[in-house]
N, C-alpha and C positions, 0 to 999 in steps of 0.2 A: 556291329562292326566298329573298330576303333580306328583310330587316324592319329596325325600329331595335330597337338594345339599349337595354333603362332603365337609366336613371341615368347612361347616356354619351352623352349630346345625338343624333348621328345614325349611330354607331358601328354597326355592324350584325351580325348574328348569322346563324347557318344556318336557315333554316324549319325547322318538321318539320311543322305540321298550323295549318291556317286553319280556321277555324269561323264559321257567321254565326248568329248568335242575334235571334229573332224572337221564339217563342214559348216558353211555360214546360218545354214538354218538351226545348226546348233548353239548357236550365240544367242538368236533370239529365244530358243528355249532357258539358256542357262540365265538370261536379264528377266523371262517369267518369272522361272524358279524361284531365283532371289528375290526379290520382288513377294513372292507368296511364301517364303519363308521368314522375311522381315515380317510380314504382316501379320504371321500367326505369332511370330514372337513374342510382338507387342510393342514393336519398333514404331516412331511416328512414321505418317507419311514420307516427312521430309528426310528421315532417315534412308526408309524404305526404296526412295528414290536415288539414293546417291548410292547405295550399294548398289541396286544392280546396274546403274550406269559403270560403277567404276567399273566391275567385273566383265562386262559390256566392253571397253573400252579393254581393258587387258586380253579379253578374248581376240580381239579383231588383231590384237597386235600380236598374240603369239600364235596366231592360227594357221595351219600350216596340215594342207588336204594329204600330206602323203603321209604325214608321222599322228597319231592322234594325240592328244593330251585330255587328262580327266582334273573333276573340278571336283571337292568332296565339302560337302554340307555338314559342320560338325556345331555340337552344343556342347560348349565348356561350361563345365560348374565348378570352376575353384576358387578363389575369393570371391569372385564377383561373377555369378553370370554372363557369358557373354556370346553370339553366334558369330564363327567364324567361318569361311571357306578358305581351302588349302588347295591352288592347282600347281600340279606338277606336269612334266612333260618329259620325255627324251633326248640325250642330245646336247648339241650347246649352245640351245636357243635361249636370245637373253629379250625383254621387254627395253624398248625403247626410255632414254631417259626422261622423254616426253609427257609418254604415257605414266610414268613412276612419277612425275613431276602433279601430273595431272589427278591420279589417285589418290596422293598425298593430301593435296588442294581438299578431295571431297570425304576424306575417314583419315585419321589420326594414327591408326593401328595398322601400320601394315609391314610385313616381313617380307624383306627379301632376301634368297638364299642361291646365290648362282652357282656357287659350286654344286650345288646336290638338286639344281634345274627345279626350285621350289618356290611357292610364294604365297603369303599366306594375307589374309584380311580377316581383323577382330572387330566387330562393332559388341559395346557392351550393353547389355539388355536390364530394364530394370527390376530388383528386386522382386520377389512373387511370393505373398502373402500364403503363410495356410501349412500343414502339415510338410514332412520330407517327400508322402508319398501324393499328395496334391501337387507339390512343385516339380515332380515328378513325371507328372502329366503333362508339361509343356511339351517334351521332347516329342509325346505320342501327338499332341494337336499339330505340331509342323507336318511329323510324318505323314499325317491324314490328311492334311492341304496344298502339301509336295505330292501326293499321290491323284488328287481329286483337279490336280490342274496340268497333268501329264498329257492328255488327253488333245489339248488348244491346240489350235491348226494356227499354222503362219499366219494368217489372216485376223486371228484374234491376235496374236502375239504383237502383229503393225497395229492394231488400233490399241491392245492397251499400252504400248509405245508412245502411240499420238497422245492419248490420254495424259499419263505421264507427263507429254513432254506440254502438252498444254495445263496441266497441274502448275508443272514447273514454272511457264511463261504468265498464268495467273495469280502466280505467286509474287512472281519480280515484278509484276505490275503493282500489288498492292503495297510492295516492300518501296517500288519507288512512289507509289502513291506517298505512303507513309513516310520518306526520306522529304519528299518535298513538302509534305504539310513540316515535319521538325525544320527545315532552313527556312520556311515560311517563320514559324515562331522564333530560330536562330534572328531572322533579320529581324524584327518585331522586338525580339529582347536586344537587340545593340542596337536598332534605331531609340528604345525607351534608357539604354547605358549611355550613348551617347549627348540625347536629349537631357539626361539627368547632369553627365558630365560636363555641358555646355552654361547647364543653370548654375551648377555649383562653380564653375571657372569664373561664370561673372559675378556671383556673389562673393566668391573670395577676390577676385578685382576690386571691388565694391568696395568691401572689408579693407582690402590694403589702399585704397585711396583713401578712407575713413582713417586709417589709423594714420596715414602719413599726414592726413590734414591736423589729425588729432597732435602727434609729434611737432609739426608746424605752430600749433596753437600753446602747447605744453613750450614749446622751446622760447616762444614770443612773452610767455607767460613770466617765465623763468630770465629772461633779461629786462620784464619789469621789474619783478624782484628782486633783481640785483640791483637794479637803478634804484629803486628806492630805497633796500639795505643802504646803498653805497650813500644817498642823500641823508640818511637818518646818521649813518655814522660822519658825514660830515658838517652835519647840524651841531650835531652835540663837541665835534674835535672845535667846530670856530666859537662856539657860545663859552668853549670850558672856562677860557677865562676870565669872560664878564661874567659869570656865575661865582664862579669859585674867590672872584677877589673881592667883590662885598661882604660874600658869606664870612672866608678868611680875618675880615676886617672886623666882623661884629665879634667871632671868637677871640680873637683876640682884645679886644678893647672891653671883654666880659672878664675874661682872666684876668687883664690887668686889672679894672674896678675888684674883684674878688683876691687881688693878692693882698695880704698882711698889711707890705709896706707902701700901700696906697691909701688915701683919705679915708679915714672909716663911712662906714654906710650903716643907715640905719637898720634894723630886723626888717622890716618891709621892703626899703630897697635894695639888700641885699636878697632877700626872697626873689623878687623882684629882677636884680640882673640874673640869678643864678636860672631861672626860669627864660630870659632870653638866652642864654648860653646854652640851654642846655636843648633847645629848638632851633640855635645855629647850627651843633652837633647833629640832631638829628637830620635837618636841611642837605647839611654836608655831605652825610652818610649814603643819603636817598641821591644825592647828582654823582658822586663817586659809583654807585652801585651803576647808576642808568649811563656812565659813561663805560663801564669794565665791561656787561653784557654789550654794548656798544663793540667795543673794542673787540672781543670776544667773537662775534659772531662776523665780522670784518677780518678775522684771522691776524690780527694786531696786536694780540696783548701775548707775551712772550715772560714767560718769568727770568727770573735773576737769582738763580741759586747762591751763598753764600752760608758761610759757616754761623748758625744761630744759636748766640747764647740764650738757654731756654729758660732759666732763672730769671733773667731781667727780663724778657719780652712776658713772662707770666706777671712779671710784679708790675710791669705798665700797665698790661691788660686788667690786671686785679683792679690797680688805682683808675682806669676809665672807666669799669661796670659798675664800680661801688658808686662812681660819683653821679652817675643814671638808671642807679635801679632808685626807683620813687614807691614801689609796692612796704607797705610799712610790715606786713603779716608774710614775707619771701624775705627766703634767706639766702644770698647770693655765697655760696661755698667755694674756695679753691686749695687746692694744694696747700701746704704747711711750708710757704715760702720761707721762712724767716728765721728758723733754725739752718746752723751753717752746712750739717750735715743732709741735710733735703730728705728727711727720711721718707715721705708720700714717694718718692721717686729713687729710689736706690738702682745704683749705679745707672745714674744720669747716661744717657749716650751723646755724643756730639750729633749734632743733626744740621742736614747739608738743604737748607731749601729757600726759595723765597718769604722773605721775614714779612714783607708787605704782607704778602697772599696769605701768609700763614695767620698772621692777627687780623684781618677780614674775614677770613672762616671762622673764626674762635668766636671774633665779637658778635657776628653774626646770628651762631649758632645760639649765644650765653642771651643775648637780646633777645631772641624767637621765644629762648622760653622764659624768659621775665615776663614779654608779652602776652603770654599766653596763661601764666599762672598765678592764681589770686591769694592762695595762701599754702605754705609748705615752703619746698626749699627747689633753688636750680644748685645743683653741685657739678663741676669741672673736675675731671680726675685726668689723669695722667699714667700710663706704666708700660712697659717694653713689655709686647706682648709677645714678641721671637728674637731671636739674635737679627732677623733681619727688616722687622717690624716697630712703629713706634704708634701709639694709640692713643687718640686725646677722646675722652666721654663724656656728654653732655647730658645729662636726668635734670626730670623737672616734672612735679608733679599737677601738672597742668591741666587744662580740659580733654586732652588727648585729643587724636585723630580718627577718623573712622577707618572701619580697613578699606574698604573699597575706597577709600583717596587718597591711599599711602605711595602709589605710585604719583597722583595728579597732583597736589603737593609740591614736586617737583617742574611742573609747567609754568614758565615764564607767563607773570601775573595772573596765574589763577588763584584763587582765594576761597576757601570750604565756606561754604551759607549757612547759616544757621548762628547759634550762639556763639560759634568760633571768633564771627566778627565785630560781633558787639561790644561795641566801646574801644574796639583796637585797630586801630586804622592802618595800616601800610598799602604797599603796591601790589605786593604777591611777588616779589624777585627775591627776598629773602633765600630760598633753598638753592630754587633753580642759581640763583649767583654764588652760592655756598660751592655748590656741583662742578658748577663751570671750573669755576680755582682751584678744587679740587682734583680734578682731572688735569690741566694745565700742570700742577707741580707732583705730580705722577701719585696721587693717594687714590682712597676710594672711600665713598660716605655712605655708611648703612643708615638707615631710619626705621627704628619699632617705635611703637605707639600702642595705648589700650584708650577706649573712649569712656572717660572719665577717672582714669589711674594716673597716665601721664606720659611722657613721651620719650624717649631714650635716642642720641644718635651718636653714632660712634664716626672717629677720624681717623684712618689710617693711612702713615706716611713710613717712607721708605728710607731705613737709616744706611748711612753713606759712611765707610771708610775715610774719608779725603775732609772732613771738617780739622778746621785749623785749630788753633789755639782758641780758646774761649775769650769772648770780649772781657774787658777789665773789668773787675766789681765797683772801683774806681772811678773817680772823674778825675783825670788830668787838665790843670790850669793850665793856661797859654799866656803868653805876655799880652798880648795884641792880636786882634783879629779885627777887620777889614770888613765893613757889609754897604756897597751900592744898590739903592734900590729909591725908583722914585715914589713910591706910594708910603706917604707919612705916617696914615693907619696904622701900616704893615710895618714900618719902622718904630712906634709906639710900642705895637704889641711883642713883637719879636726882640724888643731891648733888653727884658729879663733875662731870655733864653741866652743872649751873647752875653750877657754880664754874669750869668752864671759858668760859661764856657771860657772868660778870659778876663785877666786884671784891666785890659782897656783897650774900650770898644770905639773903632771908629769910623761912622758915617757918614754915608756923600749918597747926593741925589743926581747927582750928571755926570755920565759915562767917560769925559773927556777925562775927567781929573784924578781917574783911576790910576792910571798906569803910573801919574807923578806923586800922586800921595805913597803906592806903594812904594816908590825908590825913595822917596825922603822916609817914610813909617817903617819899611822893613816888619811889618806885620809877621805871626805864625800862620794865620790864611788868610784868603779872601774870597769870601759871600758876596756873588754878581748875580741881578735880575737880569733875565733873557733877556724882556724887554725894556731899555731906556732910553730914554731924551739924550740926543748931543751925540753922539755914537755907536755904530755897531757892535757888539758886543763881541764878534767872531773876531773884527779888528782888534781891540782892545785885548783878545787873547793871543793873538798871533805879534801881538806887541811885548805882551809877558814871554813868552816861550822864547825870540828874540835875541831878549838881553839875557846874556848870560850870570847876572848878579843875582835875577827875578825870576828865574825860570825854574826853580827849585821848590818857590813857593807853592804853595798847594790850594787850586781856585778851585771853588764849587760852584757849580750853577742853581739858583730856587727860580722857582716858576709857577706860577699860578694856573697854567695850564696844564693837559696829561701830561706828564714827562717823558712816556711812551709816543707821544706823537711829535717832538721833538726832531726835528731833523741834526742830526748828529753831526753833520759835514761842518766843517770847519769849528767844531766844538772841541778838537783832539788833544789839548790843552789842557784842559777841565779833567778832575779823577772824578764826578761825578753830576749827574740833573737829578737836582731831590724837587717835590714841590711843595708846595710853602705849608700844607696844612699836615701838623703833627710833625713839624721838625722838634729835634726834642737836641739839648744839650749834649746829651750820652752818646748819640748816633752820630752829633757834629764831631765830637771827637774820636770816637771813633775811624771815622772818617780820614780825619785829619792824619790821626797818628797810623794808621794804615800806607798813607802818601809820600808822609816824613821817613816811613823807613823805620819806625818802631814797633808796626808790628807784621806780621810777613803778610803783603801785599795779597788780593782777592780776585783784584778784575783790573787789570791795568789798561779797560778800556773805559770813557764817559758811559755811566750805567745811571742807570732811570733806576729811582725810587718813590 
């Protein structure tokens, strides 16, 4: 007998048992049935139980003793196995929304069809191993255990109901047995998340008290550091010039013993001064160097860009390395100064930087490898390496570096052990002070090295548009120039350099009698020591600037201390603070004729040299 399948419009299934339900002892027959037809299916219990409760529950609600309705047992086989029951009735009897609410609750699959008084329930059954004509035999084992249990009397049908319905109640016993051991372990695992949470909250408390103590101690740390920076750099700004004006004194009082038109000296005493002179130099060299890193790391040393004639700052620099390389088997090499046409360097560029900074890198670099090389040559080269590049290179076939030091090298007095320093004494500020200045006038310094080939370091500096005219090749004579200064030393040694700068030099030791020797002398400048006896120095320029007769003249300031740590106030007077060591003629005039309006002017404020 065929039937429709639920859920596939008129699709049809195999009977297995028709029922017609009239009265209430037919309900308890139709929850058997189902009941014994889940079971031969192969339905679990749990299933077994919730179908014929639903159908249970749908019976009582469309039951109805005058009209009968039938309930039909069908086995679908079409994709998926599954047993369904189909009850229909007469009429326009509809199931409660209740009960459809409540059926739904206990099977998934349920059809309802009001217009055509029908209603269907699918439970799907599992798979069934074995031949077509083996799975075939399902249908026939319902039939045989819907037939073998037609038989039950009321009486069995209430107790396997009870049964059932105490299945059921042992079931939610052990489902809540089982709910409350998991919230036993729920609580158990967030008492243990908690506990975990509470450890970690105060180990990271812990943690951030640790680190804020640690930032308290790092910060405490850090304004010792600067107190003592700040004490180191002010050590060396108040000693500059009790150092620097003995040192001053001895170079120059070596030069003048070594000039031509001084007393001759014997070969020995000449050996003799030339050997202190040239241990003032180095003196000099090593407190300038310990006052710029000084400076430097104080954020105090500031360059002073100007237009650099590179032909005369090479041939100065030439004339000081030649006169301190003492290696008899080194060959100190430079550029081919002295042809007019400069061919080492074709098409020269004007170059805009600080001239100071710029011959402290060079001498630096040309010394490091005199220092360091016993026989062969140090060669300086020079060549525009881009239109917007200029490249100064230092080779020296010296003991070389190793590679793993080629970065350390650069650390403020570190010094490579080994034979590197035998027999060559310095501080170890050589690079790292190379660097600093380096950086400061916007270049950048590479350093190659092979260990026992020799050392190579290149200078790159940044060429400028905006260089002026080139300094004179020249030295311009002056009538008269002017120099107060009260240290006689320093007045000794410094008297060639104004007699080579002017037909007639003339000196005063007291600040008072500046301002009247200028209006009677009418001098081309005047050379004033910062510091002298008998007067301020700031008054005595506020004196000059004043008179309109004297105001024209052009004062410079020398000084034996940084010229950088010069307090500039009240100096506004002055076109320049040079300091006393390495004044040279060429730069006084310079200077001069820059002031006078002869050549176009540079820095029209007091500039530290």
């Amino acid at each position: 007998m065929s039937g429709p399948a639920p859920g596939t419009g008129e699709a049809s299934g195999e009977s297995l048992l028709r029922l017609e339900i009239c009265f209430e002892q037919d309900i308890f027959t139709l929850r058997r049935q189902a009941k014994t037809a889940a079971q031969a299916a192969g339905l679990e219990t749990r299933d077994q139980v919730r179908l014929a409760t639903a159908l249970s529950e749908l019976g009582r609600d469309l039951l109805r003793p005058t009209v009968p309705m039938t309930a039909e047992f069908l086995l679908v086989d079409g994709g998926r196995p599954a047993l369904a029951v189909v009850m229909s009735w007469p009429g326009d009897r509809t199931p409660s929304q209740e009960s459809l609410d409540a059926v739904a609750r206990l099977l998934p699959q349920v059809d309802h069809a009001p217009a055509r008084s029908r209603l269907a329930i699918e439970c799907g059954l599992p798979p069934e191993a074995g031949t077509a004509g083996q799975r075939a035999g399902r249908a026939e084992r319902i039939r045989q255990a819907l037939r073998s249990g037609a038989g039950t009397s009321l009486t069995d049908d209430l107790r396997a109901q009870t049964r059932d319905l105490m299945a059921a109640l042992e079931e939610s016993r052990q489902q809540a047995e089982e709910l409350q051991r998991l919230n036993a372990e729920l609580e158990e695992t967030n008492r243990g998340v908690v506990a975990l949470y509470s450890e970690l909250t105060e180990e990271l408390e812990t943690t951030n008290r640790g680190v804020l103590a640690l930032y308290a101690e790092l910060d405490e740390k850090s304004r010792q550091l600067r107190e003592a920076s700040e004490s180191k750099t002010r050590f060396w700004s108040n000693v500059s010039h009790e150092l620097r004006t003995p040192i001053n004194s001895v170079i120059g009082m070596t030069r003048l013993m070594l000039d031509p038109g001084s007393e001759p000296l014997t070969g020995e005493q000449q050996r003799q001064v030339s050997l202190v002179g040239a241990a003032g130099n180095i003196l000099l060299t090593l407190v300038d160097e310990l006052l710029d890193v000084a400076k430097a790391e104080a954020g105090r040393m500031d360059p002073q860009p100007v237009p650099v004639d590179l032909r005369a700052l090479l041939l100065q620099l030439r004339g000081i390395m030649l006169a301190t390389a003492v290696q008899p088997d080194v060959r100190l090499l430079f550029p081919d100064l002295d042809t007019p046409d400069l061919p080492d360097l074709p098409g020269l560029p004007g170059l805009v930087t600080d001239e100071v900074m710029l011959t402290r890198i060079l001498r630096n670099l040309l010394s490091n490898g005199l220092k360091f090389t016993e026989r062969g040559e140090v060669r300086l080269a020079v060549h525009r390496e881009s239109p917007d590049w200029l490249a100064f290179t230092v080779t020296d076939t010296g003991v070389g570096i190793p590679e793993d030091r080629l970065e350390q090298v650069f650390e403020e007095f570190y010094q490579v052990r080994g034979p590197h320093q035998r027999n060559r004494p310095g501080t170890g500020l050589g690079l790292p002070y190379a660097r600093r200045l380096t950086a400061l006038i916007g270049g950048t310094l590479r350093l190659d090295s092979r260990l026992g080939v020799g050392t190579r370091v290149v200078l790159r500096l940044p060429l400028s548009d905006r260089a002026g005219a080139p300094a004179p090749g020249g030295l311009r004579r002056l009538s008269a120039v002017l120099s107060a200064d009260d240290d006689p030393v320093f007045r000794e040694a410094f008297r060639p350099v104004l007699n080579r700068l002017a037909d007639r030099v003339l000196e005063l030791s007291d600040a008072r009698l500046v301002v009247s020797s200028v209006r009677r002398e009418r001098p081309d400048a005047v050379l004033l020591d910062l510091r002298m006896p008998g007067a301020d120095i700031r008054t005595v320029l506020d004196e000059l600037a004043a008179d309109p007769d004297l105001r024209a003249i052009p004062v410079i300031i020398i000084t034996s201390a940084d010229p950088s740590t010069v307090d500039a106030e009240g100096l506004g007077h002055a076109r320049a603070v040079l300091a006393k060591d390495g004044l040279a003629a060429e730069r006084l005039a310079d200077l001069i004729a820059t002031a006078t309006g002869e050549r176009s002017p540079r820095d029209e404020r007091p500039r530290s040299h």
